[in-house]
C-alpha positions in Angstrom: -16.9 13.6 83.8 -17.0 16.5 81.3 -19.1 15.5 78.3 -16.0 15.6 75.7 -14.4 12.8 77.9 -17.6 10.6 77.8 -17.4 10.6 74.4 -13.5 9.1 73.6 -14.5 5.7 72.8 -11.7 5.0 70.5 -8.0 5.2 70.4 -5.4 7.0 69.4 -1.4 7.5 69.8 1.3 9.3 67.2 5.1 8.4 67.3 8.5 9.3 65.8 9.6 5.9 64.1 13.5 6.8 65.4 12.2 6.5 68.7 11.1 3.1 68.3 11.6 -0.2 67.5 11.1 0.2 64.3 13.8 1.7 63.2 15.7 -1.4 62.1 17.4 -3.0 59.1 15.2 -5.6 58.6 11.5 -6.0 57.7 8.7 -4.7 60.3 5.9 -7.6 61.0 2.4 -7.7 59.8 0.5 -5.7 62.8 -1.9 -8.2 64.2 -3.7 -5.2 66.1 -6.9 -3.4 65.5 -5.4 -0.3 64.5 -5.8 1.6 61.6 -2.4 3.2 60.3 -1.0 6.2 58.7 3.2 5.9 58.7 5.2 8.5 57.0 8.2 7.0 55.5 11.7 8.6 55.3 14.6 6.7 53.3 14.7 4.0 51.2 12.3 1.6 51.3 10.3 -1.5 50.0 6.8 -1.7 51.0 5.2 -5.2 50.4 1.7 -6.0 50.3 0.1 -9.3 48.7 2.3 -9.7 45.7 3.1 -6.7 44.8 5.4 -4.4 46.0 6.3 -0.5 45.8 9.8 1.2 45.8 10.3 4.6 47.8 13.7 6.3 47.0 12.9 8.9 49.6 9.4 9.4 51.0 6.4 7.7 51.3 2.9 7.8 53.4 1.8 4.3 53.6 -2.2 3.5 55.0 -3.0 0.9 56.2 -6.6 -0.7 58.2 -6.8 -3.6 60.6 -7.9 -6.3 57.9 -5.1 -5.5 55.5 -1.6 -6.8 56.3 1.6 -5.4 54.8 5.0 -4.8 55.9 8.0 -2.2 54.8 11.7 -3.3 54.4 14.0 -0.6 54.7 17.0 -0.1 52.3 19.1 2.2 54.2 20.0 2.9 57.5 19.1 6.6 57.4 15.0 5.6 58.3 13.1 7.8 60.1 9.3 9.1 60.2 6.3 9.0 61.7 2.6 7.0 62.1 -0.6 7.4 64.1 -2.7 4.7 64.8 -6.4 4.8 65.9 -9.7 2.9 66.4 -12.4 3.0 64.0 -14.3 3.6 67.4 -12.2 7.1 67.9 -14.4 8.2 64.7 -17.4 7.3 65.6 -20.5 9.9 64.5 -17.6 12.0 62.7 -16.5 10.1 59.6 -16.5 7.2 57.9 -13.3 5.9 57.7 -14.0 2.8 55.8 -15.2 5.1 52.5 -12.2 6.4 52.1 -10.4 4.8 49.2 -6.7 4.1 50.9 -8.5 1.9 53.3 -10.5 0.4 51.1 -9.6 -3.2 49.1 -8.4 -3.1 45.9 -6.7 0.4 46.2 -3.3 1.6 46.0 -2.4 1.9 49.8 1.1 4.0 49.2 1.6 7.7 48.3 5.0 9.0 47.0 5.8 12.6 48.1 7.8 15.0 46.6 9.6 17.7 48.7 6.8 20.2 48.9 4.3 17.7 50.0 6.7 15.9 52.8 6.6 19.2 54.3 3.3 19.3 54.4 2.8 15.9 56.0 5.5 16.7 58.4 3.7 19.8 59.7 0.3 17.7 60.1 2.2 15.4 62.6 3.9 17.9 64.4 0.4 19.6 65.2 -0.5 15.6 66.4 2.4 15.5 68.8 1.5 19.4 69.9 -2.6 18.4 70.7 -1.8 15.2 72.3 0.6 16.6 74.7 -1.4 19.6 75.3 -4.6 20.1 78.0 -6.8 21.4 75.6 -10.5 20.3 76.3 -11.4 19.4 72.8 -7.8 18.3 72.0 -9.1 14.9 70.4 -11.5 16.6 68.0 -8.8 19.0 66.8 -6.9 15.2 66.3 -9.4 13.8 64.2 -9.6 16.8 62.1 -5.4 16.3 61.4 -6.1 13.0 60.7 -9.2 13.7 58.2 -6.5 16.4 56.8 -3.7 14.2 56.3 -6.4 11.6 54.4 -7.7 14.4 51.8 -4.2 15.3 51.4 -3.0 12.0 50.2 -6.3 11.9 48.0 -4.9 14.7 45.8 -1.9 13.0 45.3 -1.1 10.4 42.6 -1.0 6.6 44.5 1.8 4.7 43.7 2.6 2.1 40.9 2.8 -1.4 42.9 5.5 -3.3 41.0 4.8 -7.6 41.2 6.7 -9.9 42.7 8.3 -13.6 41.0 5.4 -15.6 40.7 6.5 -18.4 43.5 7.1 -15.2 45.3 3.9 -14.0 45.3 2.4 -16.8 46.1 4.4 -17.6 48.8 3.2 -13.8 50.2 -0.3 -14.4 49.4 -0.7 -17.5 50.9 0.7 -16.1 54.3 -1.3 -13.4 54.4 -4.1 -15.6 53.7 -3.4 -17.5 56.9 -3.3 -13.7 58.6 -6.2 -13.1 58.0 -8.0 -16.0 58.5 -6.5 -16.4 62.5 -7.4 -12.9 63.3 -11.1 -13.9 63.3 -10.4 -16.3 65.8 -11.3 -17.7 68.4 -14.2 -16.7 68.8 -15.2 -15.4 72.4 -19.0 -14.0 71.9 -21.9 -14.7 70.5 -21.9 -11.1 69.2 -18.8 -12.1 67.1 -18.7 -12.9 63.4 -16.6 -14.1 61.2 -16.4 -10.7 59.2 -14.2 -12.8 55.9 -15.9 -16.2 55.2 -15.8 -16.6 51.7 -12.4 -16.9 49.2 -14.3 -14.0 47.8 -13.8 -12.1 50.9 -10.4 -13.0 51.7 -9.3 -12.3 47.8 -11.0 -8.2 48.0 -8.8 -7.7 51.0 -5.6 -9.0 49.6 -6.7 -7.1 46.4 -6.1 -10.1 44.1 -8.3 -11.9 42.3 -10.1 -15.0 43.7 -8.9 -17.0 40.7 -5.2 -15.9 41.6 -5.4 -16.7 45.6 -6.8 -20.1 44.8 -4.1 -20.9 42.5 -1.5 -19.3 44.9 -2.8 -20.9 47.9 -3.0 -24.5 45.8 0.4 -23.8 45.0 1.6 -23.7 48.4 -0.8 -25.9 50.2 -2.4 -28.0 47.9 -5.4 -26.7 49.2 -7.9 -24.4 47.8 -9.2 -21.6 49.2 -12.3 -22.7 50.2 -11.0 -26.1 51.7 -8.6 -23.9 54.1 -11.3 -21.9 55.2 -13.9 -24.9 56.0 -11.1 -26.8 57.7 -10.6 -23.7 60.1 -14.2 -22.9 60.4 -15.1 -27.2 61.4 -12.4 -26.8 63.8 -13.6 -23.7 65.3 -17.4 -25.4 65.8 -15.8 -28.3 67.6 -14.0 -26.0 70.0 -17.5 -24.2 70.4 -19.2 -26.9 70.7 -16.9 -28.4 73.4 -16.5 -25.7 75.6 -19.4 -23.3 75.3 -22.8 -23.8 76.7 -24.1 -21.4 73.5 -26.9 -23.0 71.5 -26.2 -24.2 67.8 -28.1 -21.6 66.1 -25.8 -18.8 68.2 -22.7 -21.0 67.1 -23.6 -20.6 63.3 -23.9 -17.1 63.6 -20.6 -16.6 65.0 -19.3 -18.4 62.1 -20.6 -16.9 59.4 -23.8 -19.2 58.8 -26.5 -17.2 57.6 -29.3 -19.9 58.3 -28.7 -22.6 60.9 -29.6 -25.8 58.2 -26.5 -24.8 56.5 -24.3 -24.7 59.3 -26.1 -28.6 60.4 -25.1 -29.6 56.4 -21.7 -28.3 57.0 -20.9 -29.9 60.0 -22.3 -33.2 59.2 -20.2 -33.5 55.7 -17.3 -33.2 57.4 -17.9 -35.0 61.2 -20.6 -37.0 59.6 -22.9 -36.4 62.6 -25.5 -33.2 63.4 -23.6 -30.5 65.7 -26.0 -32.0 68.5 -25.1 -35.1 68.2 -21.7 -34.4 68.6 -22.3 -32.3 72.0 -24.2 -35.0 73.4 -21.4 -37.4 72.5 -18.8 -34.9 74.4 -21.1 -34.2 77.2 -20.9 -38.0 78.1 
């Protein structure tokens, strides 16, 4: 195998949104993929995210990475466009993808473009669709450098103002996405897996809101707090391990976010009221 083949760990794939589902005149779902996502947005549209929203009367480059839900409504039926999606692993050794401050937390996620710049971004995704389809050997490099191109772009450009939804809206939005975010960690299926969000800290960085604001959101719509959601998921996680994996309890911990294996015994016991062992002998009988 030719040593530019060896090396295409990741993934990647460009489309032409009027060639897909999504062209449709209702909202597109949260993405429950790994993907990261650059979509190029042509008519009128409301893009959501958290509890704010942004307007686009005409274009807009939206970005968007695999532990930041969102979804765009569009206004109009004249909707067309384009997105690539990729692996953090198609990047590996040449970039860091996660430095970049569109797919960071807490930073504007959606570009405006004015005439000039659309035709810009159209070209760079016209030269995606002409690599992928061609048999160039080093097609996937020349890929990542129009991707790369199409980020330092965007970093030129002014980010959008993100306008803020009612406030029983917003909570209503935050609270879901909460739950989003929470269920993609799970279940867990090694014992190289982490819980990569464990605190309300965590979760509230990623939604780009402060912790203060999720926790009154979440009580809101709950009557739970943030942390009480997350433990409840977490203790129901450890039974399931506990159950149906022959893992040890230290490995079990890790997977679920417990830095030192007497915390994750302290946990468990407040709410079972009996040591994680003790519980696994119990089942095993």
């Amino acid at each position: 195998m030719p040593d530019n083949l060896k090396k295409e760990m990741g993934h990647f794939n460009v489309f032409r949104i009027d060639e897909c589902a999504c062209k449709r005149n209702r909202p597109t779902p949260y993405s429950r993929k790994d993907f990261y996502k650059i979509t190029l947005l042509k008519g009128k549209t409301l893009i959501h995210y958290a509890d704010k929203t942004v307007q686009s009367d005409r274009y807009a480059l939206l970005f968007s990475n695999p532990m930041i839900p969102y979804n765009w409504e569009p206004q109009d039926d004249d909707q067309s466009g384009f997105f690539c999606i990729f692996t953090e692993d198609f990047f590996s050794q040449y970039g860091v993808l996660k430095e970049y401050p569109m797919f960071k937390p807490g930073h504007n996620k959606v570009y405006i473009l004015s005439d000039e710049q659309l035709v810009e971004v159209e070209a760079i995704y016209a030269d995606m669709y002409e690599e992928i389809s061609s048999d160039f050997l080093f097609k996937y490099d020349a890929i990542r450098g129009l991707v790369f191109k199409l980020i330092h772009l965007a970093i030129k450009m002014q980010p959008a103002e993100a306008a803020y939804y009612s406030a029983s809206n917003g909570s209503t939005r935050i609270a879901s996405l909460f739950s989003e975010l929470l269920e993609r960690q799970f279940p867990i299926e090694s014992t190289m897996q982490s819980m990569r969000l464990r605190s309300p800290v965590d979760f509230a960085e990623q939604l780009s809101v402060h912790v203060n604001h999720l926790n009154r959101s979440l009580k809101e719509i709950t009557g739970k707090t943030t942390s009480q959601l997350i433990a409840e998921r977490v203790s129901q996680e450890a039974r399931v391990l506990l159950k149906r994996t022959n893992w040890n309890i230290s490995e079990i911990a890790y997977s679920l976010g417990f830095e030192e294996l007497p915390h994750f015994i302290n946990f468990f016991k407040k709410h079972f009221g009996q040591t994680p062992k003790a519980f696994r002998d119990r089942t095993d009988v």
